[in-house]
MOPAC internal coordinates of N, CA, C and O (Angstrom, degrees):
PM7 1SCF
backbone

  N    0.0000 0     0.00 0     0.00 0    0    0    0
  C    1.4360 1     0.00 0     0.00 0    1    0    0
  C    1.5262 1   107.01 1     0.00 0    2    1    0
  O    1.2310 1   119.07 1   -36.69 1    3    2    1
  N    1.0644 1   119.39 1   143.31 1    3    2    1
  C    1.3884 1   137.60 1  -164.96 1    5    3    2
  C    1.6106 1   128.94 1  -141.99 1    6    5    3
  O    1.2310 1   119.56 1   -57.82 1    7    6    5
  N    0.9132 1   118.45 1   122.18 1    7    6    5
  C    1.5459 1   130.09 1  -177.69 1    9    7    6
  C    1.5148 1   105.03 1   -66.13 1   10    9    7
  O    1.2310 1   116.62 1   -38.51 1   11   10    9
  N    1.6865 1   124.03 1   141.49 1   11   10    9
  C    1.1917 1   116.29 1  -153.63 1   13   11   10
  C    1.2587 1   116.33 1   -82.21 1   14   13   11
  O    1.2310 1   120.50 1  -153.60 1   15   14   13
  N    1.5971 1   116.65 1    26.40 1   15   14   13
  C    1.4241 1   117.54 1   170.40 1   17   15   14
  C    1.2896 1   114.86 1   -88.11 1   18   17   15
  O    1.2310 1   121.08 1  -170.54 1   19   18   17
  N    1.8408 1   115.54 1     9.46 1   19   18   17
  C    1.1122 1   124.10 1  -151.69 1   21   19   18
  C    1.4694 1    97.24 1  -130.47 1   22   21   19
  O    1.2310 1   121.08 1   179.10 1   23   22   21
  N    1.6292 1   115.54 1    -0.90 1   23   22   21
  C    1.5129 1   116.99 1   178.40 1   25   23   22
  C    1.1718 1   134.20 1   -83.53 1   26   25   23
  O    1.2310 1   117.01 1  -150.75 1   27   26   25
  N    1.3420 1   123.29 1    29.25 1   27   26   25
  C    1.0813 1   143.55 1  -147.99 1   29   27   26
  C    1.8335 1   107.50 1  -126.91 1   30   29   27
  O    1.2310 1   114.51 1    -3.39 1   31   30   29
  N    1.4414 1   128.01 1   176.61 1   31   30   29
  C    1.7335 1   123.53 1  -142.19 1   33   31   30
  C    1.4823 1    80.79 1   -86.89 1   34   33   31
  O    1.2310 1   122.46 1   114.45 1   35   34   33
  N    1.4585 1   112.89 1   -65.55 1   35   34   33
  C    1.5800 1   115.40 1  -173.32 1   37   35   34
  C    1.4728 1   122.46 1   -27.98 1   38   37   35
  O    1.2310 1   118.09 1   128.96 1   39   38   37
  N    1.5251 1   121.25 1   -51.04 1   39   38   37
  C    1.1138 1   126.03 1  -170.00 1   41   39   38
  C    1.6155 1    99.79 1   -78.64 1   42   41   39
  O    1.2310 1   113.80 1   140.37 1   43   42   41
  N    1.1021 1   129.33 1   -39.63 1   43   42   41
  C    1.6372 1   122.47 1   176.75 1   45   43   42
  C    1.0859 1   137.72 1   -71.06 1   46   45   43
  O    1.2310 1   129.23 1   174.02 1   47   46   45
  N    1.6740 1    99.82 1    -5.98 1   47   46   45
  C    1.7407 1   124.75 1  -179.85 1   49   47   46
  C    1.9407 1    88.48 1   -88.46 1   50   49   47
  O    1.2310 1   118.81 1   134.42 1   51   50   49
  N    1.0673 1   119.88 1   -45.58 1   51   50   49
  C    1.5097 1   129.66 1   174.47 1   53   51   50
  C    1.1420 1   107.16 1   -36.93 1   54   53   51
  O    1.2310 1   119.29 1   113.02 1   55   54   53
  N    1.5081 1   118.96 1   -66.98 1   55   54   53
  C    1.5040 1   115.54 1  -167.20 1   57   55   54
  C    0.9095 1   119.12 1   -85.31 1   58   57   55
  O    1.2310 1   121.34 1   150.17 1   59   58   57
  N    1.4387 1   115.05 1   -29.83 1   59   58   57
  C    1.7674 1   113.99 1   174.17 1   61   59   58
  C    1.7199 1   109.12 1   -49.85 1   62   61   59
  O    1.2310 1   122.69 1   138.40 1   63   62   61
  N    1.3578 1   112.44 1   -41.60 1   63   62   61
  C    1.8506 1   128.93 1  -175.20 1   65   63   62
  C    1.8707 1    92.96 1   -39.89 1   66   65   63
  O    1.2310 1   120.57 1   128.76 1   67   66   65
  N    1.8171 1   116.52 1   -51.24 1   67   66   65
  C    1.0210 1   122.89 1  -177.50 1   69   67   66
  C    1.5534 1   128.74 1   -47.14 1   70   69   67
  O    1.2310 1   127.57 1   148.58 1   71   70   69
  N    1.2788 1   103.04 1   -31.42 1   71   70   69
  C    1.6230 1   109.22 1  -147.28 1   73   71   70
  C    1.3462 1   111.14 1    92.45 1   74   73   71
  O    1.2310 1   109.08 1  -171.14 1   75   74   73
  N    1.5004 1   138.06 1     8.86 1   75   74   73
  C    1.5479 1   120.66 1   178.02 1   77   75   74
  C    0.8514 1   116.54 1  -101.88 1   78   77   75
  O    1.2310 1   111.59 1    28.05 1   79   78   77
  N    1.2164 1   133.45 1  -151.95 1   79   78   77
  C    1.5101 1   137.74 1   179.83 1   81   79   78
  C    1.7822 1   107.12 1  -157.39 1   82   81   79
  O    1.2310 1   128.51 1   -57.12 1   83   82   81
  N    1.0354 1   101.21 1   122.88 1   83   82   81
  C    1.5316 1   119.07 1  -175.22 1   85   83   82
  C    1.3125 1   119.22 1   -73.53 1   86   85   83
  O    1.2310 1   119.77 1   -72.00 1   87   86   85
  N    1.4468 1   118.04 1   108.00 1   87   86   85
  C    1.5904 1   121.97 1   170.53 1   89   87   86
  C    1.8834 1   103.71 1   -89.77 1   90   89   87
  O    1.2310 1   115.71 1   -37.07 1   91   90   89
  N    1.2190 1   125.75 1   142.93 1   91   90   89
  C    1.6618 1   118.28 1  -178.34 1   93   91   90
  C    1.6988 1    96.57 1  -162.81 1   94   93   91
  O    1.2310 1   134.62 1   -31.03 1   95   94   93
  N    1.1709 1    89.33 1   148.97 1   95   94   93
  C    1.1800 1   100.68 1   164.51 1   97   95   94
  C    1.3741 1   136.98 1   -79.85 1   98   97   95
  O    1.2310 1   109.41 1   -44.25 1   99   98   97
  N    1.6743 1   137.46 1   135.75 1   99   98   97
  C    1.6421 1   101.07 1  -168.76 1  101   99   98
  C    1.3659 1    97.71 1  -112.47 1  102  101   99
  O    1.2310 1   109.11 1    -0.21 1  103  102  101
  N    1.3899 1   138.00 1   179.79 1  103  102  101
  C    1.2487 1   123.00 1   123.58 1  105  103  102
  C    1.2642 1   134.84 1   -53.77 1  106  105  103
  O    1.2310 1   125.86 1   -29.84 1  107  106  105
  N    1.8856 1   106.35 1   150.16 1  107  106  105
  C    1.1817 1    96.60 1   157.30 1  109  107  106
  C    1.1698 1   158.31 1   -65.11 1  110  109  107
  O    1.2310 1   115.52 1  -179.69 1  111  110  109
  N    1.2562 1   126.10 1     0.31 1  111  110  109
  C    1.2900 1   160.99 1   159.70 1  113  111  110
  C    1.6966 1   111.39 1   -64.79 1  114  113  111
  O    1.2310 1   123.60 1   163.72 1  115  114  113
  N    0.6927 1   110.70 1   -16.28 1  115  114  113
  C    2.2475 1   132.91 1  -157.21 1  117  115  114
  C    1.7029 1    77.43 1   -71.10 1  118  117  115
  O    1.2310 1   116.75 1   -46.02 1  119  118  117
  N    1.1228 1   123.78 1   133.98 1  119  118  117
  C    1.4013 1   134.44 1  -167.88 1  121  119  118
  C    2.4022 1    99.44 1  -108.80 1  122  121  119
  O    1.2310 1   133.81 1   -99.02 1  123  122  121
  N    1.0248 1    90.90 1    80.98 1  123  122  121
  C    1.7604 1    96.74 1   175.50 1  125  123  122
  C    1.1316 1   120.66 1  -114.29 1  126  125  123
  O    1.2310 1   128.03 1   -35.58 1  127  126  125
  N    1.6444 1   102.15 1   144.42 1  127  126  125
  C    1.3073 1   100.66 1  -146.59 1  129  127  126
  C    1.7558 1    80.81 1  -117.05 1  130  129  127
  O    1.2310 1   125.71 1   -18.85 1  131  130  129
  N    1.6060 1   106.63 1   161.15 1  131  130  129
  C    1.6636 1   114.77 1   155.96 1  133  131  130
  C    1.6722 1   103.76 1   -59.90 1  134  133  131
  O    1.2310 1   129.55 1   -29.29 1  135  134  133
  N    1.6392 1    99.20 1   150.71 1  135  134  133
  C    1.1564 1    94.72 1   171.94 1  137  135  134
  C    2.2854 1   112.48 1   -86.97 1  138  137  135
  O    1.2310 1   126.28 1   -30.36 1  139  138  137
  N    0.9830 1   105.53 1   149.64 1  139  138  137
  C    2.1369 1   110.01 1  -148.71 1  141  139  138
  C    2.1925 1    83.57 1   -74.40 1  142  141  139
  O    1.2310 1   127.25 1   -88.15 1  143  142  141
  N    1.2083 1   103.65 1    91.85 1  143  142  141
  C    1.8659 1    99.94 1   150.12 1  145  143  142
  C    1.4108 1   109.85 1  -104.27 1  146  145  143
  O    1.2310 1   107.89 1  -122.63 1  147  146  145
  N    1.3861 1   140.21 1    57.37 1  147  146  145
  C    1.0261 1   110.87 1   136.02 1  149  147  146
  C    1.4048 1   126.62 1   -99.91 1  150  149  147
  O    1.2310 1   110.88 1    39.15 1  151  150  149
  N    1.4708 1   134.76 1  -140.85 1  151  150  149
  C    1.0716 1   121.97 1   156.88 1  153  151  150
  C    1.3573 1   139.90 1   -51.47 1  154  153  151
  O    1.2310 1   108.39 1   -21.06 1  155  154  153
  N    1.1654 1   139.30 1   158.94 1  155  154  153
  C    1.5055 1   132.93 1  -176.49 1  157  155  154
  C    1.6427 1    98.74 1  -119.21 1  158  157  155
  O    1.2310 1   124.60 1   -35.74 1  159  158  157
  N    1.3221 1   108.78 1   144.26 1  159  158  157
  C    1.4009 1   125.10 1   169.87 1  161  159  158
  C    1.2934 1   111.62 1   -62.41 1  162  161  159
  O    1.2310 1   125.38 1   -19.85 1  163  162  161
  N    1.8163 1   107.27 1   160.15 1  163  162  161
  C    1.7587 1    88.66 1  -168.75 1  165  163  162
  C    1.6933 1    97.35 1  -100.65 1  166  165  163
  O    1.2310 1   119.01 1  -178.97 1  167  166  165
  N    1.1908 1   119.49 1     1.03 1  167  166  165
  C    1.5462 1   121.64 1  -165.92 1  169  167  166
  C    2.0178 1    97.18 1  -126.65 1  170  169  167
  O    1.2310 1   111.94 1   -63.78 1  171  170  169
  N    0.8480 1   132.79 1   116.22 1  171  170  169
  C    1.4342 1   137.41 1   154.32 1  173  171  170
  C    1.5497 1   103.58 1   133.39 1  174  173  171
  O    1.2310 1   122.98 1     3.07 1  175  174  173
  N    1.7469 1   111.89 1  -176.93 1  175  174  173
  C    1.5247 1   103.52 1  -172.13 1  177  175  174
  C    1.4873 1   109.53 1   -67.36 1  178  177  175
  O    1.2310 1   114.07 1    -7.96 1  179  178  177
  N    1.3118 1   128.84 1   172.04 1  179  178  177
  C    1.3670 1   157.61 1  -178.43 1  181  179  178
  C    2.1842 1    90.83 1   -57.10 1  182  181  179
  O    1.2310 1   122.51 1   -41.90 1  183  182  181
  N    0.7528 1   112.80 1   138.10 1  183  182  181
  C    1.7906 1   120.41 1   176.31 1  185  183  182
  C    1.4643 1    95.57 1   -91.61 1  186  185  183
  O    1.2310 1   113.18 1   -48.75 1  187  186  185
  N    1.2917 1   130.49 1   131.25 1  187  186  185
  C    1.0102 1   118.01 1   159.75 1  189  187  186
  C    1.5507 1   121.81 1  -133.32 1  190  189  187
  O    1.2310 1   113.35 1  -178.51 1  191  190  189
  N    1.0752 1   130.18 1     1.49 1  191  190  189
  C    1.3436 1   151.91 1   154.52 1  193  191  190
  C    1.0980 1   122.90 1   -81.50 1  194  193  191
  O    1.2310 1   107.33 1   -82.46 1  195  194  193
  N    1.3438 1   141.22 1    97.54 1  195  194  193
  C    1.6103 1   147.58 1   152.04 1  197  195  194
  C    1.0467 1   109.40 1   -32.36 1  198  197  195
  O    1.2310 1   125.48 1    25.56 1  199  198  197
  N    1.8754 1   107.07 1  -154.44 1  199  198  197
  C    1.4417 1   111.08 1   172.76 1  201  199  198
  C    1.0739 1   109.51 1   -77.07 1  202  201  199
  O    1.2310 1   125.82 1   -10.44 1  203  202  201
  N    1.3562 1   106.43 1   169.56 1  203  202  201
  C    2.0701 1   126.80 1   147.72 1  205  203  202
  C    1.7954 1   111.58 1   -31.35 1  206  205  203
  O    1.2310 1   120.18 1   -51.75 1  207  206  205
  N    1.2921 1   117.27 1   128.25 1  207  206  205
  C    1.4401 1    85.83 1   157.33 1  209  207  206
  C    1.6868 1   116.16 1  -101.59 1  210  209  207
  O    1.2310 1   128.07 1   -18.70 1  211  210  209
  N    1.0236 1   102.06 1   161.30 1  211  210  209
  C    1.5202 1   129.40 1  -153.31 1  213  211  210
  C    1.9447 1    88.84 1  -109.71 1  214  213  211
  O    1.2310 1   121.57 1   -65.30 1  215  214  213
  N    1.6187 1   114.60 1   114.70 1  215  214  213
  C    1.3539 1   124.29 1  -144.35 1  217  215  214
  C    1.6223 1    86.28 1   -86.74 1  218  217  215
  O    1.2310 1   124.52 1   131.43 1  219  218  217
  N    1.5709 1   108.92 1   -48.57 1  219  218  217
  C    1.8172 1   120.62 1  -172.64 1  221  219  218
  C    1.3890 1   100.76 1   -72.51 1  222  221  219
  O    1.2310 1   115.47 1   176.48 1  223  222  221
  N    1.2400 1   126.21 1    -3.52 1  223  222  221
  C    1.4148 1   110.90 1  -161.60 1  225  223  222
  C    1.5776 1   101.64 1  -136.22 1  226  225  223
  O    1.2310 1   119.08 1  -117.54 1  227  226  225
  N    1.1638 1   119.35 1    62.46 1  227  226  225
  C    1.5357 1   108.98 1  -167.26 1  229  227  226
  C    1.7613 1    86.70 1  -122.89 1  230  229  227
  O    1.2310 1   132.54 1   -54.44 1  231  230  229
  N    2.0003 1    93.39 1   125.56 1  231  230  229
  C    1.8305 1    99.87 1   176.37 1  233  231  230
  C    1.4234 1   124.96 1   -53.37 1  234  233  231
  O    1.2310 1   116.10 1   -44.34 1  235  234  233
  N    1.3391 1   125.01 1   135.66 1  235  234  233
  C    1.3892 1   142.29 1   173.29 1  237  235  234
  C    1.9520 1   104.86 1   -48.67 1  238  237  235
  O    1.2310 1   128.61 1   178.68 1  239  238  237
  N    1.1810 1   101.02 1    -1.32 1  239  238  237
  C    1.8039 1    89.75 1   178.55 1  241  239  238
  C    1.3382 1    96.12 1   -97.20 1  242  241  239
  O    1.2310 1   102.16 1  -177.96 1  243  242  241
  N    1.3875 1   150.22 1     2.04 1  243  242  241
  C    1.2205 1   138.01 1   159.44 1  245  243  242
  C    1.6051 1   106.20 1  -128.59 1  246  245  243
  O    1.2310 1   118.02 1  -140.66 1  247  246  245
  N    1.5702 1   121.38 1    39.34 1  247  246  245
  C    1.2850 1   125.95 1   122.07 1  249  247  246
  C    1.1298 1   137.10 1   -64.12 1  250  249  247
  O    1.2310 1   118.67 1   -68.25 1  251  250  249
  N    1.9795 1   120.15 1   111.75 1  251  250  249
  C    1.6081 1   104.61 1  -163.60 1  253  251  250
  C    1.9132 1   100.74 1  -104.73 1  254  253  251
  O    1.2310 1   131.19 1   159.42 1  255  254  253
  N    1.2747 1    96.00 1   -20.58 1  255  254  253
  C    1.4485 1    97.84 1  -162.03 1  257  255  254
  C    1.6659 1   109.67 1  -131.43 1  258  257  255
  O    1.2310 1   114.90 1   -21.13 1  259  258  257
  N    1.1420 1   127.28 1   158.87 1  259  258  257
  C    1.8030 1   133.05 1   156.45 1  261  259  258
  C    1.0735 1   105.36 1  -145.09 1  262  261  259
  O    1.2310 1   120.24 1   -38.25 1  263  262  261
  N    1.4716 1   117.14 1   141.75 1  263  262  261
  C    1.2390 1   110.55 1   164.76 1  265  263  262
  C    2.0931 1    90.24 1  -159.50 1  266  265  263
  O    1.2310 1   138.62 1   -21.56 1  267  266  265
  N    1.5007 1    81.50 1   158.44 1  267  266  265
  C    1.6387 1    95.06 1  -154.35 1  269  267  266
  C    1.6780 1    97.96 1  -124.92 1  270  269  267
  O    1.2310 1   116.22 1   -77.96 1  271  270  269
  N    1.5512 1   124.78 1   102.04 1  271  270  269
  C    1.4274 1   125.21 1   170.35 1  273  271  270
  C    1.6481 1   110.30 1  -116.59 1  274  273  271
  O    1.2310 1   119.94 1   -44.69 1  275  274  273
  N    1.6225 1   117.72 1   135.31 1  275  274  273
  C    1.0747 1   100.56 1  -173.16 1  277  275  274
  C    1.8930 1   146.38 1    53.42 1  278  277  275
  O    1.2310 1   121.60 1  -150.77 1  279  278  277
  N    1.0641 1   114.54 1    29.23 1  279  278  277
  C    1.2057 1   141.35 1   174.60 1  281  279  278
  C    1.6333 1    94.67 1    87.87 1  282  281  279
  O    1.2310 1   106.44 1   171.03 1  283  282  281
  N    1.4438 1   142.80 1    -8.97 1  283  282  281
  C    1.2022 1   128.90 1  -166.81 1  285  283  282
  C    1.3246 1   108.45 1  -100.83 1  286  285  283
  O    1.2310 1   116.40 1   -36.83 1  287  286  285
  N    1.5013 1   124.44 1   143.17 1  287  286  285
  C    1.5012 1   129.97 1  -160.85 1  289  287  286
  C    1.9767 1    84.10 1  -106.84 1  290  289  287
  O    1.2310 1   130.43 1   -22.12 1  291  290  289
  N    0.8405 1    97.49 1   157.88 1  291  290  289
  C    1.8428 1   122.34 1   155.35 1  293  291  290
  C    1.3136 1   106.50 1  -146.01 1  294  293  291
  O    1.2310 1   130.31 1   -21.28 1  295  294  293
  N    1.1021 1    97.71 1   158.72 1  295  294  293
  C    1.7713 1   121.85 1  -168.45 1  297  295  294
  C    1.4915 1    97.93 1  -147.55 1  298  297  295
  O    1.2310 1   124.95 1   -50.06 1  299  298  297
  N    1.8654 1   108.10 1   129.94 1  299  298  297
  C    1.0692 1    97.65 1  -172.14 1  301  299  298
  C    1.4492 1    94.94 1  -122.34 1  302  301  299
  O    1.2310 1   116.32 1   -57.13 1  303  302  301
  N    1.4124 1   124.59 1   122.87 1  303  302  301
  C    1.5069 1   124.45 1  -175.97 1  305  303  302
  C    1.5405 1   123.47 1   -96.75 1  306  305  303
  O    1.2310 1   112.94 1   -30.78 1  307  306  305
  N    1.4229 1   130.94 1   149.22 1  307  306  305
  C    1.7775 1   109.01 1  -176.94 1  309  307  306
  C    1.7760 1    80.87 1  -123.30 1  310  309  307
  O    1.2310 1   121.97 1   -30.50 1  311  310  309
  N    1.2195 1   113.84 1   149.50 1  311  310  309
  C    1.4985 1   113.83 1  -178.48 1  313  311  310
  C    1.6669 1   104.78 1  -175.62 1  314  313  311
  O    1.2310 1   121.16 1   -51.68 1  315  314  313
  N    1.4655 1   115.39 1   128.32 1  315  314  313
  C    1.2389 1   107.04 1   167.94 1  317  315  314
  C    1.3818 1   120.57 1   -82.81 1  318  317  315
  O    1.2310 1   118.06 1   -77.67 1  319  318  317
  N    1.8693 1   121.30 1   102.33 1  319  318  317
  C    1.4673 1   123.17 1   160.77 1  321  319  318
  C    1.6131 1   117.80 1   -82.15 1  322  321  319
  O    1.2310 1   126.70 1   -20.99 1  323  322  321
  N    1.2668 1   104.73 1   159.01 1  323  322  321
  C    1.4850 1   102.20 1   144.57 1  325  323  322
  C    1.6873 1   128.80 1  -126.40 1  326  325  323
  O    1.2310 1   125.97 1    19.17 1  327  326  325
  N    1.0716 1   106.13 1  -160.83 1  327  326  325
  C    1.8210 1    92.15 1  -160.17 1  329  327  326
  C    2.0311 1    81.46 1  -158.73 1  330  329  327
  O    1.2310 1   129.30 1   -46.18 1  331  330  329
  N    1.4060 1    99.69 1   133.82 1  331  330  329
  C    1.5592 1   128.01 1  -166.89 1  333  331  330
  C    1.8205 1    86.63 1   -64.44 1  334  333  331
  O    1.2310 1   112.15 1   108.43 1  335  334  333
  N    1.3024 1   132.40 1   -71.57 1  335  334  333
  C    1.2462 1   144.27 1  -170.25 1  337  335  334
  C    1.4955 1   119.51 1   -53.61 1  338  337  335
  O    1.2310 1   122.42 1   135.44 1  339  338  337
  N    1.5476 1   112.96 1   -44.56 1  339  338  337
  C    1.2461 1   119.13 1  -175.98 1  341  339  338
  C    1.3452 1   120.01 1  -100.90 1  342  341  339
  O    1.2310 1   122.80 1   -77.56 1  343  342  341
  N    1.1832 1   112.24 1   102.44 1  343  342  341
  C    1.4365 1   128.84 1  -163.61 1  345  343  342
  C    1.7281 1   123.96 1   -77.02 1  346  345  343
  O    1.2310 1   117.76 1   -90.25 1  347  346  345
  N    1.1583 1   121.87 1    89.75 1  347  346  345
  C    0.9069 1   104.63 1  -159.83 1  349  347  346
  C    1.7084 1   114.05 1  -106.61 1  350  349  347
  O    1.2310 1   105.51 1  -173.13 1  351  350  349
  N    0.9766 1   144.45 1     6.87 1  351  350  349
  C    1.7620 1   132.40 1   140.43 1  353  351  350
  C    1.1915 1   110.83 1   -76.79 1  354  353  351
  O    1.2310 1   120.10 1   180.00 1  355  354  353

């Protein structure tokens, strides 16, 4: 687990070398995309990027958690993204 100065390609090429698997924090700003299931074209490369995700607008079926301290809400989401930079196979 890693602090999000650590969410970045370099550091995940590191741990993968290990055998681990990288938990990090991103920003919100971190540009992730759905991973693309719909159809595929029959002529050009493979699509593999969905949409944008949309930070205010993310569906309640991969809401796992809420919890409310002090007037501030968190929402804790589980969802497979991917990210253009961070390469992960």
């Amino acid at each position: 687990m890693f602090d999000g100065e650590f969410g970045y390609n370099g550091a995940l090429q590191m741990v993968k070398q290990t055998g681990l698997q990288l938990i990090s924090k991103l920003q919100k700003n971190s540009a992730l995309y759905y991973p693309f299931k719909d159809e595929q074209k029959t002529k050009g490369a493979t699509r593999v990027y969905g949409n944008k995700i949309e930070y205010d607008n993310i569906d309640d079926v991969y809401l796992k958690d809420t919890n409310t301290k002090d007037n501030i809400i968190t929402k804790i989401y589980q969802i497979e993204m991917l990210h253009k930079k961070l390469q992960i196979n």
